[in-house]
N, C-alpha and C positions, 0 to 999 in steps of 0.2 A: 504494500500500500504506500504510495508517494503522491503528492499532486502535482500536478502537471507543470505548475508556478518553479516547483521545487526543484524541477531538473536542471544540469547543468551541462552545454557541448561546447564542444570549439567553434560553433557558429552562431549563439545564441548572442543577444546585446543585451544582458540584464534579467532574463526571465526564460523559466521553459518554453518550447515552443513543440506544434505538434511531431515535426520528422523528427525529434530526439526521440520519440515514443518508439522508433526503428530499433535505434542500437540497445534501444534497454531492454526490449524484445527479448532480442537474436541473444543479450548477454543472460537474462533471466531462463532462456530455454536450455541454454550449456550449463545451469548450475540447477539444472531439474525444479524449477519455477515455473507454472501453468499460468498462471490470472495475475495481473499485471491493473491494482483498484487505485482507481482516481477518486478525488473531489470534483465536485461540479465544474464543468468548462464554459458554465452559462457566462453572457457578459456580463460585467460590473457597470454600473454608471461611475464618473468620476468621483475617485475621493472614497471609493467602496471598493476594501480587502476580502471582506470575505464572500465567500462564494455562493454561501448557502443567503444572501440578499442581493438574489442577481434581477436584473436589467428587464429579462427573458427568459421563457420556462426552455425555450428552442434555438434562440441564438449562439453560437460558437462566439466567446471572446476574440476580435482580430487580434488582439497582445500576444495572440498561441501562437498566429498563422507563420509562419515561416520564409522569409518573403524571398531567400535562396532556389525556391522552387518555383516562384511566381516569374512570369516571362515579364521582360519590361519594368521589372518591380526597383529595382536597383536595390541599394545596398544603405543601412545605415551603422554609424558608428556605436559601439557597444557602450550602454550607459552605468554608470554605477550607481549603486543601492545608496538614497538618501540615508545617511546613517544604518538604522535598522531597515528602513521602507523599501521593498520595493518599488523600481520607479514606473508604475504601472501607467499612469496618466502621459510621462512622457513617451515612454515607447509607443502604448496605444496611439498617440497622435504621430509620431513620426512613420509608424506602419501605415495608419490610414493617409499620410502624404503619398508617399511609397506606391502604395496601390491605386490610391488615383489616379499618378502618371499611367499604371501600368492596366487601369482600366480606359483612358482617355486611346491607351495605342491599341488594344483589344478591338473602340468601338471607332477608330480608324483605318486599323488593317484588319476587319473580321474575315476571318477563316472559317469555313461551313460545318467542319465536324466542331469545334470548339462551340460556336455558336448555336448549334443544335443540344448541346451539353449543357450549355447556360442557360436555354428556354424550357428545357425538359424539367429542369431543377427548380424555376423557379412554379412552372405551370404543377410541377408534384408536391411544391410547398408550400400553393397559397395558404391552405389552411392557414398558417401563419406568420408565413414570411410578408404577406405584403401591411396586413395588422402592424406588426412591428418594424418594419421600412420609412413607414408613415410616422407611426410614435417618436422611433431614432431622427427622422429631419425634423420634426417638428421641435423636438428637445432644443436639438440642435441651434435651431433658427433662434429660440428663446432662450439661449444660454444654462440649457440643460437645465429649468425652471420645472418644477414639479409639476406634474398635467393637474392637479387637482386644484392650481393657480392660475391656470391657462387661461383666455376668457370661454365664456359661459359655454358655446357653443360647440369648439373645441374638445372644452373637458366632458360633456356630455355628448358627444356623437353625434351631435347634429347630423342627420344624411348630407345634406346641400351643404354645411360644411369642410366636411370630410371630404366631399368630390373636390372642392375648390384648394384645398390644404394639397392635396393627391397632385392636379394641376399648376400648383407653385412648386413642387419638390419635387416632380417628375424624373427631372434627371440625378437628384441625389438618391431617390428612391428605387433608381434603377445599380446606383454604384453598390448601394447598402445592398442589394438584390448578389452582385456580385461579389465582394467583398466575402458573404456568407456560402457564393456556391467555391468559389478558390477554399473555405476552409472545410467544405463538404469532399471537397477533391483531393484532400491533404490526406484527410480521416480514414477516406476510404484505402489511401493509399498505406497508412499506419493498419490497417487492417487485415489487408492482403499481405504484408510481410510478417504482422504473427504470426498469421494465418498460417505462412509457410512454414512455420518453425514452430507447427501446436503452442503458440502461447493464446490466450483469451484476456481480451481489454474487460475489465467490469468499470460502470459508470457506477455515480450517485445523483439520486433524483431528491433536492431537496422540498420538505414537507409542504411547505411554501413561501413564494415569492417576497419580493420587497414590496410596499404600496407604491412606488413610486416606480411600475411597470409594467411592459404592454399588455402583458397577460390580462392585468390588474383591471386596467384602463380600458381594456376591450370587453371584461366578462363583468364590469361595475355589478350587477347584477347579483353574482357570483360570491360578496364579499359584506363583511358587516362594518361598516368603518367605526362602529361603535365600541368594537372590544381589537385587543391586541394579543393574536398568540404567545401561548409561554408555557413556562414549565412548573409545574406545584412546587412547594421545598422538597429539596434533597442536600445531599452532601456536598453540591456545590453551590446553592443558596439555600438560606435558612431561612428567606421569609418566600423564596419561589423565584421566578425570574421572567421579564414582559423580553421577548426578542424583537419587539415593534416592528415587527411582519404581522399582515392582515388576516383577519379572520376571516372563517370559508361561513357564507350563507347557507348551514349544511343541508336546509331541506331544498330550495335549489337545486345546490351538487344534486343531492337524492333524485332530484327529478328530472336531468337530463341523462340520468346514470354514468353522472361520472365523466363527462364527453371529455374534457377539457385535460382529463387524468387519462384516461384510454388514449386520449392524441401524444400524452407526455409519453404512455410506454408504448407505444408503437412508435414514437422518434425514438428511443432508448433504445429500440431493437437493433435500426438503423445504423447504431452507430459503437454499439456493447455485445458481447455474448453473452455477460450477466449484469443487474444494476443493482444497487442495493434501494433500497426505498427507506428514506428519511424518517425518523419521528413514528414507526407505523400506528404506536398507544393513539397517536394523534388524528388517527380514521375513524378508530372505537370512541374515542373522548377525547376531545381536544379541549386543552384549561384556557379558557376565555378571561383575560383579567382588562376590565375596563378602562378604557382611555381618559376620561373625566375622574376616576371615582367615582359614580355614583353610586354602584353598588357592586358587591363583592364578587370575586375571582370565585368563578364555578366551571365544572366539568359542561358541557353539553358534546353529544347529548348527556341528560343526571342520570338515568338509570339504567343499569345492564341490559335490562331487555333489548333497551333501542340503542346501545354502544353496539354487542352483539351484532345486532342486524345490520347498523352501519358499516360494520367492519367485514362482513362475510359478504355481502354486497361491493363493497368497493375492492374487495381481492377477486370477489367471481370479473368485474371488469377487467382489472389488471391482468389475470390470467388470459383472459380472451384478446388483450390487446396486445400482451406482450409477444405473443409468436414465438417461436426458436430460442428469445433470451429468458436468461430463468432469472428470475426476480428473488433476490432477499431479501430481508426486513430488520433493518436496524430495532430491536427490541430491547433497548436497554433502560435503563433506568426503573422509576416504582412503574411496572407493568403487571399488570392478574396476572396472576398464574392462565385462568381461564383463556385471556387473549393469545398467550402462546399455543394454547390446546388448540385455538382455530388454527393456528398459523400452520402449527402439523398438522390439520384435519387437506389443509389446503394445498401442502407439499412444498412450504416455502420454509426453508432454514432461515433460523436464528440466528443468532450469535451467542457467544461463549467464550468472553474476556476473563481470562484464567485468573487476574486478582477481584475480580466482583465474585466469582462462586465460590460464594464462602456459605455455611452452616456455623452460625455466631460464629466463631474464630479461626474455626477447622475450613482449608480449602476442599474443596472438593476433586475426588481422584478426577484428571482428565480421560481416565482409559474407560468413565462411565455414561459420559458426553452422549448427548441425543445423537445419531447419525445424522439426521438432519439440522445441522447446525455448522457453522465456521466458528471454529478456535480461532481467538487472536490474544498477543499478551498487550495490547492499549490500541485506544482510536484516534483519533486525530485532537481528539478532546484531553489528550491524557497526559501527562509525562511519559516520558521513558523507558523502557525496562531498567535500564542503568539507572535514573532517577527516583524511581519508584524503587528498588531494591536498597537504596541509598537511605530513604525516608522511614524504613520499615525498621522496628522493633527487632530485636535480638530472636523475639518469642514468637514474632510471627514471620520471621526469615526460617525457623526454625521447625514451623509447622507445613510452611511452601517447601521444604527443603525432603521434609518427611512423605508428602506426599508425592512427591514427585520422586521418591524413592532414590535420594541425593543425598552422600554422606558428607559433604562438605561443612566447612565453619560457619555456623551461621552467626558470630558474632563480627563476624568481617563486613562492614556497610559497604566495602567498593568489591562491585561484581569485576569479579575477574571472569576474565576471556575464556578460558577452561569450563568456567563452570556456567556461564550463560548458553553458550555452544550444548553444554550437556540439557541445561535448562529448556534451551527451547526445542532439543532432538525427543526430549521426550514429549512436548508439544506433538510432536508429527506421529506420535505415537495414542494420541487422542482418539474417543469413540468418533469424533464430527467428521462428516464427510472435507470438509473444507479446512484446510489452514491459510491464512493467510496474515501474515505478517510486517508491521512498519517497518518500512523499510533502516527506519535508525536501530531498532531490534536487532535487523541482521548484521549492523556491521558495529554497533555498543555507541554508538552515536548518543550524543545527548540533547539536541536540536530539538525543540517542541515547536508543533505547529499551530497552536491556541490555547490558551486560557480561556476558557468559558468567562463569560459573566464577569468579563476585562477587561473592554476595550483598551489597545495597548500596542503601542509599534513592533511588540515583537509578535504578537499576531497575524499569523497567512503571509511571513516571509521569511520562511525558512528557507533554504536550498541545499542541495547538497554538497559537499565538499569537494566529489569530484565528479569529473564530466562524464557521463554517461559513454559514449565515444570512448573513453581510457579503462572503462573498468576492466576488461582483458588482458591491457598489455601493462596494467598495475602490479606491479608483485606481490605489495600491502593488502594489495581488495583481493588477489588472488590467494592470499595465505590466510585471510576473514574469512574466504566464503569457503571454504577446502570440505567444510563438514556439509555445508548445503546439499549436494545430490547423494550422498551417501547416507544421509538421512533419510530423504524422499522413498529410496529404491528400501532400505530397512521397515520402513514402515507401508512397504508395500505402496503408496502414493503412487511412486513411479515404477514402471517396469521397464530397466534395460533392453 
């Protein structure tokens, strides 16, 4: 598990892009690595790191697109990381310079199979490529001013509005048109090279959107601007937590069956072999906490019955939209027991973060793990293995130590290399059909990708230390990952 942000090659200017998704492939299949999991690739608006408040539920970020492959595209100079930040805002602008020369010469010298390739693309993606073409100029034109400021007619859809917006932004609407089929052209091209080397891309589809996106702006309808998604208390906030991402208008949702969600995992198919799906507790009961105050943080739906029905209802959609890719279900945090019974009733694995299964203090053996489930030892929300084992008690390094049937010292707080390698082999030896693992896991990295409920610059800029491109001809990353396939083929995963 890496994101996309986080990679690093000898052709990159400051940020991953998508052909690096190539050599990390070809290098994860020589070390007996199958699924290769992203964070979201949705676009950001400016000024927005994280992924899971994007733009668009179906937009590719241009920041990814790779502009070495684009004809005409020219070249820009590699920028460095504002202190901690990512320099997301200026790369994204210096790309879309980039590509506008190299769309201005496209619609000067078109050539008839390219040009057939760009109308097929965008004719098989009105659903919502041209919704969002329109939002994006429009942003644009108002200084990326929030649609919910726009004037009147605008922000509500006016029809005759909307024709006339369509007719001023024509020709930016047809760049933004292209822009997104060059990064559909990239994707599929990172596809085809797993492809050849059995590895599988898995996406993540996050729960939902920003309010301030096309999705948002097109399904108004759709949404309660009254309450703000979040999360009850848990162990990472004690009074709960508001994400100020918008609420779903759930009997709506209920009554188009999900369209808008069916459209999301059938783009996911398009573009993942598997995806994980966000927040799932949040299909059954999503905690609504008020934008005013006026009245108190509740579940809806409030009672099981109709979580239940909500929940088995929106996976019977997902299942029928997703085709070929298999859908997972991020189920972590205070979840029923019950909602997981649906999830296995449904044939959708879980998760199974080896320091949460715990029985009050006792971890739970991993060789008794659901088969339907992914092992992992942290998410993207988490510290580290190295960090986490650092933080831990004598008494319960000692009881992770015993489980995992590892005689080592458990009063030692820095994981040694010897024993993390033993650590996470016996991971691979778990009842879950799935391991998949952070990529800082694999090599004792201690790089965190977010603090929850913290905004903070070292949030969604992490990267990694070396280029994807070099991990082969590395001695270091070759003498780290030495126990990687010999593991897989032990634990039966892989077969030579």
């Amino acid at each position: 598990m890496v994101p996309l942000f986080s990679l690093r090659s000898e052709y990159d200017v400051g940020i991953g892009e998508i052909l690096d998704l190539i050599p990390l492939a070809r290098w994860a299949a020589r070390v007996g690595q199958r699924v290769i999991q992203l964070l979201p690739i949705n676009e950001t608006a400016p000024g927005e790191a994280s992924p899971y408040n994007a733009m668009s539920a179906f937009a590719i970020d241009p920041v990814y697109i790779s502009l070495r492959a684009v004809p005409d595209a020219g070249s820009i100079s590699p920028m460095p990381a504002d202190g901690e930040r990512l320099p997301r805002e200026a790369i994204r602008s210096a790309k879309m310079l980039a590509l506008a020369a190299a769309f201005e010469s496209f619609q000067r010298r078109p050539r008839d199979e390219p040009l057939a390739a760009f109308r097929a693309f965008v004719e098989a993606n009105r659903d919502w490529l041209d919704d969002y073409a329109l939002f994006h100029a429009i942003k644009e034109a108002r200084d990326f001013a929030p649609w919910d400021t726009w004037p009147m007619r605008l922000r509500d859809r006016d029809r005759a509005a909307l024709r006339r917006a369509a007719r001023r932004f024509a020709s930016r609407i047809e760049f933004l048109r292209y822009v997104q089929w060059i990064a559909a052209l990239q994707w599929a091209e990172v596809r085809r090279a797993a492809a050849a080397v059995g590895a599988w891309l898995k996406g993540d589809l996050p729960f939902v959107l920003g309010r301030d996106s096309a999705d948002v702006w097109t399904r108004q309808d759709e949404f309660d601007p009254r309450y703000s998604v979040g999360a009850p208390p848990d162990e990472f906030s004690a009074t709960g937590q508001s994400w100020n991402l918008p609420m779903y208008e759930w009997p709506r949702v209920r009554a188009s069956d999900f369209a808008w969600w069916r459209r999301r995992a059938h783009h996911g198919s398009t573009l993942y072999d598997l995806f994980r799906i966000d927040h799932i507790i949040g299909f059954f009961r999503t905690w609504a906490m008020p934008v005013d105050a006026a009245d108190a943080p509740r579940f809806v739906p409030g009672d099981e019955a109709a979580q239940r029905a909500q929940g088995e209802a929106f996976l019977r959609a997902i299942g029928e939209a997703a085709g070929e890719a298999l859908p997972m279900a991020e189920d972590l945090g205070t979840v029923p027991q019950w909602v997981r019974a649906v999830l296995h009733a449904f044939g959708v694995p879980g998760y199974k973060v080896f320091r949460w299964e715990r029985d009050d203090h006792e971890y739970r053996d991993p060789r008794r793990f659901d088969p339907l489930s992914v092992v992992t030892t942290g998410t993207h929300d988490t510290d580290t293995l190295v960090e986490w084992w650092f933080g831990l008690s004598p008494t319960e390094r000692r009881n992770a130590l015993r489980v995992l049937d590892l005689g080592a010292d458990a009063s030692e707080p820095v994981l040694s290399r010897p024993l993390r390698e033993q650590m996470l082999a016996r991971l691979y030896d778990a009842g879950s059909a799935w391991i998949i693992l952070p990529i800082q896991d694999v090599f004792g990295w201690t790089g965190r990708i977010n603090v929850p409920a913290t905004p903070s610059a070292q949030n969604w800029n992490w990267r990694m230390p070396v280029a994807v491109d070099r991990l082969d001809a590395d001695p270091v990353i070759r003498e780290l990952t030495a126990w990687l396939r010999p593991a897989a083929v032990a634990s039966a995963r892989l077969h030579e």
